[in-house]
N, C-alpha and C positions, 0 to 999 in steps of 0.2 A: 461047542459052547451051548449050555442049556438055553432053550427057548424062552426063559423066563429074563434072565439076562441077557439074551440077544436082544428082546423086545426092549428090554429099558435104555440098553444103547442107543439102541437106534432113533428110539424118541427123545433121548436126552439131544441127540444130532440135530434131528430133524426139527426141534424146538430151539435150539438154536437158531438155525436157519429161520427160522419161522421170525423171532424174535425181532431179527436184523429187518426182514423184509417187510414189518409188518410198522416197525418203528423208527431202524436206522435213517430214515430220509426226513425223521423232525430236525434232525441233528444236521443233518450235510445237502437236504434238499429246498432248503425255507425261498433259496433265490432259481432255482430250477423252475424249467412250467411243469404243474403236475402230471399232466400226461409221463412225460418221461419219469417221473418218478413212479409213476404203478406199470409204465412195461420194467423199471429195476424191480419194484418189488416180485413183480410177477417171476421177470427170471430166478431170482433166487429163490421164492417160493414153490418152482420146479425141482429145487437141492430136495426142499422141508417135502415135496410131497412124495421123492424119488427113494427119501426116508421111510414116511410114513407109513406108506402102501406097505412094502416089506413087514416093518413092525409090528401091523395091525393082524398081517397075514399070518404071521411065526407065532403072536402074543396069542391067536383066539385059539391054539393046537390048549394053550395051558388055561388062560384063563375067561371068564368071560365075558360077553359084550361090556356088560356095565363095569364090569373091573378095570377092563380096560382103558374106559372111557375116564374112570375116577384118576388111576396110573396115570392117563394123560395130561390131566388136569394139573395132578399134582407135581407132575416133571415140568408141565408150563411154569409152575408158581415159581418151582425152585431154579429154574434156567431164567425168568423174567428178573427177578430180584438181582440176582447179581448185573446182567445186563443194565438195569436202570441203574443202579448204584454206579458202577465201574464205568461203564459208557459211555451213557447217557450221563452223569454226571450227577443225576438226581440225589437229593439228600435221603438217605436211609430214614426208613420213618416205622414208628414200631405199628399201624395197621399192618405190614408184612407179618409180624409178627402174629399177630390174631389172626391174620387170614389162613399163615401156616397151620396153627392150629386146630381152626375150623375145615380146614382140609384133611389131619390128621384124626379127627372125627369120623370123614366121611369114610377114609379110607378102611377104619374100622368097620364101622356098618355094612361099609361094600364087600370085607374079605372076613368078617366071623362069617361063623360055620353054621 
């Protein structure tokens, strides 16, 4: 598999993970003590970072730090939107919409030549 597409999987994965761990316990943890809600986030946040390492490592062979970093950004947007929507329940709201696009900005900026 090409390095450039390894690298998107992987972050597409590991923001998931991220996702869950960083939000799923507004949803399921509201009557938990919070302690125990951030050793859950933490272990699953172990998944997002068992991801991330790899991605970061394969991703800087092709491209670079700040590419990356913009990449990551924007796989966060587009893994978080569905997650709040579907999930979380949240009502779709068109700032996603502008924010996708002010993303699709930067990504421009980050990858011309």
């Amino acid at each position: 598999m090409p390095p450039a597409l390894s690298t998107i999987l992987l972050l597409v994965c590991s923001n998931l993970f991220m996702s869950f761990a960083w939000y799923a316990h507004l949803k399921h943890g509201q009557t938990k003590p919070w302690l125990l809600m951030v050793f859950m986030s933490w272990g699953i946040a172990l998944f997002e970072y068992l991801l991330m390492v790899p991605a970061n490592r394969i991703g800087y062979q092709v491209f670079s730090l700040a590419q990356l970093k913009i990449l990551q950004e924007v796989i966060a947007l587009s893994v978080f939107i569905p997650f709040a929507v579907f999930y979380m329940r949240e009502p779709f709201n068109w700032n996603y919409i502008w924010a996708a696009l002010c993303m699709v900005g930067a990504v421009f900026f980050m990858f011309r030549g």
